[in-house]
Phi, psi and omega in degrees: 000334205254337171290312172313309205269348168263346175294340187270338195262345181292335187268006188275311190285318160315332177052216200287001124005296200261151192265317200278320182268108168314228075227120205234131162176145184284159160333172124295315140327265179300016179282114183234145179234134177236153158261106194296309177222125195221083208193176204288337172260347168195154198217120180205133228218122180251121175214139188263173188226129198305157194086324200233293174165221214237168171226129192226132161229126224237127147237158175216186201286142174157181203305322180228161169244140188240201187168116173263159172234122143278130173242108190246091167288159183285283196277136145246155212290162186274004179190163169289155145223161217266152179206141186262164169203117190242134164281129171198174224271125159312157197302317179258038184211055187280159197111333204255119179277158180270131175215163134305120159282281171180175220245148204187165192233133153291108176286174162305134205091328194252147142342158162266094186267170176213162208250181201286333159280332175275331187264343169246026188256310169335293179310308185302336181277332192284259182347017171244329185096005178282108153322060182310111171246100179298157195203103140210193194235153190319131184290010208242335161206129213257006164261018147275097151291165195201113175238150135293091180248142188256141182263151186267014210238148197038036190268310202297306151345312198253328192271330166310282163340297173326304187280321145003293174297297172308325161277030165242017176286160183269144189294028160208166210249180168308287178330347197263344182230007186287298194265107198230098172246149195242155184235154188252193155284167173282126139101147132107190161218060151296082180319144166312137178297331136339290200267347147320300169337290165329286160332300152323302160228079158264309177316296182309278192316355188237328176329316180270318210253094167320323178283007185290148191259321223164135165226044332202085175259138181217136208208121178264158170239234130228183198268022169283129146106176190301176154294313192297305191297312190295317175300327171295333168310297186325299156322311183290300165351295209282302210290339217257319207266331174298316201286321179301319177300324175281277172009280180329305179108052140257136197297150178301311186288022182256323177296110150259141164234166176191106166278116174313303188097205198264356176294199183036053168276155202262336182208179178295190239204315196318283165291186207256345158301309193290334208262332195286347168303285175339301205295083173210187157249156193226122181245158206205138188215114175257142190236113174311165177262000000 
C-alpha cells in the first residue's frame, strides 16, 4: 500500500507533466467556493471544478451531524472504478508531503461519493491549504490517468459560512416528523404540553423545507359524550392543527384533513391514560422520492 501511495503521490506531483495523466483543478485565479444552502434543514458548500463537474459537500438537520461528499461528473462513469483520494500540496505550495484519505469505488453511473469521515478529513486539508485528489484511470482506457482536484485557494471564507450554517442546523431530520401523532386534554382542542412541543417542531422544520409534497391530518377523539359532538371535536381537532400549518407557508391545497370522530381507537376507553391516547392527531407528510 505505502510503495502505491508514493507511485501515486510521485505522478500526483508531476501533473500534467505526463501526456497519459489528465488533471482537472481549478486555477488559482478561477477557483471559487459558494454556500449552495444555507438555512436550518440543509447546509451545502460548493466547487466547481473546471471541465469536469461539480464538488459538493451536504449536511442536512437530524440527531447528529453528518456530511457527505459528491463528486458530481458531467460523465459518468461507464463502468465501476476503483479511486485513491490523496491529500497533496498545490503547484503553488511545494514542499508539502502527500498522504492518503481513503480508497473508494466510483459505481457505474453514479456520482462519486465519499462517506462522513473522509469527507470531513477533506476539509480539514483544504482549510490546511492542501488539495484533496482523486486518481483513477480511465474507464475507457485503463493506461490513461486521470486526476481530480478541489483547489484551497478562496476556500476559507465560504468554509467559515459553512460551519456557521451547521451549527444552526435543527437537532431532527424530516424522518424524525414525517410521521407525528399528537394528544389532547379531554373535551376542546387543547393539546398536551408534549405534543405542543411535537407540534413546533413540525410546524419549524416545514417552515424551511419547500420540497414538502401532501399533508396528511387525520384527528380521533375517544368515546365519551355523543358521537355527533365527538365528530364535530374531530373536525375541529384536524382544521386547528391545518391553520397552524398554512402559518407555516405550507400551500392549503396541500393540506387534508379528515375528523374520525371517536372511531378507529388505538386503546380502551376505561381508563383516563387510555382515552387521552384515543384523543389525537396523526400528521403523515410525503416528499418526492
Amino acid at each position: 500500500m505505502w510503495r502505491k501511495l508514493m507511485v501515486l503521490t510521485s505522478l500526483c506531483l508531476c501533473s500534467t507533466a505526463h501526456a497519459d495523466l489528465r488533471h482537472y483543478v481549478a486555477s488559482l485565479e478561477n477557483s471559487a467556493w459558494r454556500v449552495g444552502e444555507n438555512n436550518p434543514i440543509e447546509c451545502r458548500l460548493e466547487h466547481d471544478i473546471p471541465d469536469y463537474g461539480r464538488a459538493v459537500f451536504t449536511s442536512i438537520a437530524g440527531k447528529e451531524l453528518n456530511l457527505q461528499f459528491t463528486l458530481d461528473m458531467w460523465l459518468k462513469p461507464d463502468s465501476v472504478t476503483n479511486a485513491t483520494l490523496i491529500s497533496r500540496a498545490p503547484s503553488w505550495r511545494p514542499g508539502h508531503n502527500s498522504k492518503e484519505i481513503t480508497q473508494l469505488a466510483y459505481q457505474k453511473q453514479f456520482n462519486g461519493e465519499v462517506p462522513k469521515k473522509a469527507a470531513w478529513s477533506m476539509l480539514t486539508e483544504l482549510s490546511q491549504g492542501m488539495e484533496p485528489t482523486f486518481y483513477y484511470a480511465d474507464w475507457y482506457n485503463p493506461n490513461s490517468k486521470i486526476a481530480v482536484g478541489l483547489s484551497s485557494a478562496n476556500f476559507g471564507g465560504k468554509y467559515r459560512e459553512f460551519r456557521s450554517c451547521l451549527a444552526n442546523l435543527l437537532p431532527y431530520s424530516f424522518d424524525d416528523i414525517a410521521f407525528t401523532v399528537l394528544n389532547y386534554q379531554e373535551g376542546g382542542v387543547e393539546l398536551t404540553r408534549f405534543s405542543k412541543m411535537q407540534l413546533q417542531k413540525v410546524q419549524r422544520y416545514l417552515s424551511f423545507d419547500p420540497e414538502v409534497e401532501l399533508v396528511l391530518i387525520d384527528a380521533y377523539t375517544d368515546s365519551y359524550g355523543g358521537r355527533s359532538v365527538n365528530q364535530r371535536v374531530s373536525d375541529k381537532r384536524a382544521d386547528s392543527v391545518k391553520d397552524i400549518l398554512i402559518a407555516s407557508g405550507i400551500p392549503q391545497e396541500r393540506i387534508h384533513t379528515e375528523g374520525h370522530g371517536e372511531k378507529r381507537h388505538v386503546a380502551a376507553n376505561d381508563l383516563e391514560q387510555e382515552r387521552q391516547i384515543n384523543r389525537r392527531v396523526v400528521i403523515k407528510i410525503t416528499k418526492p422520492i
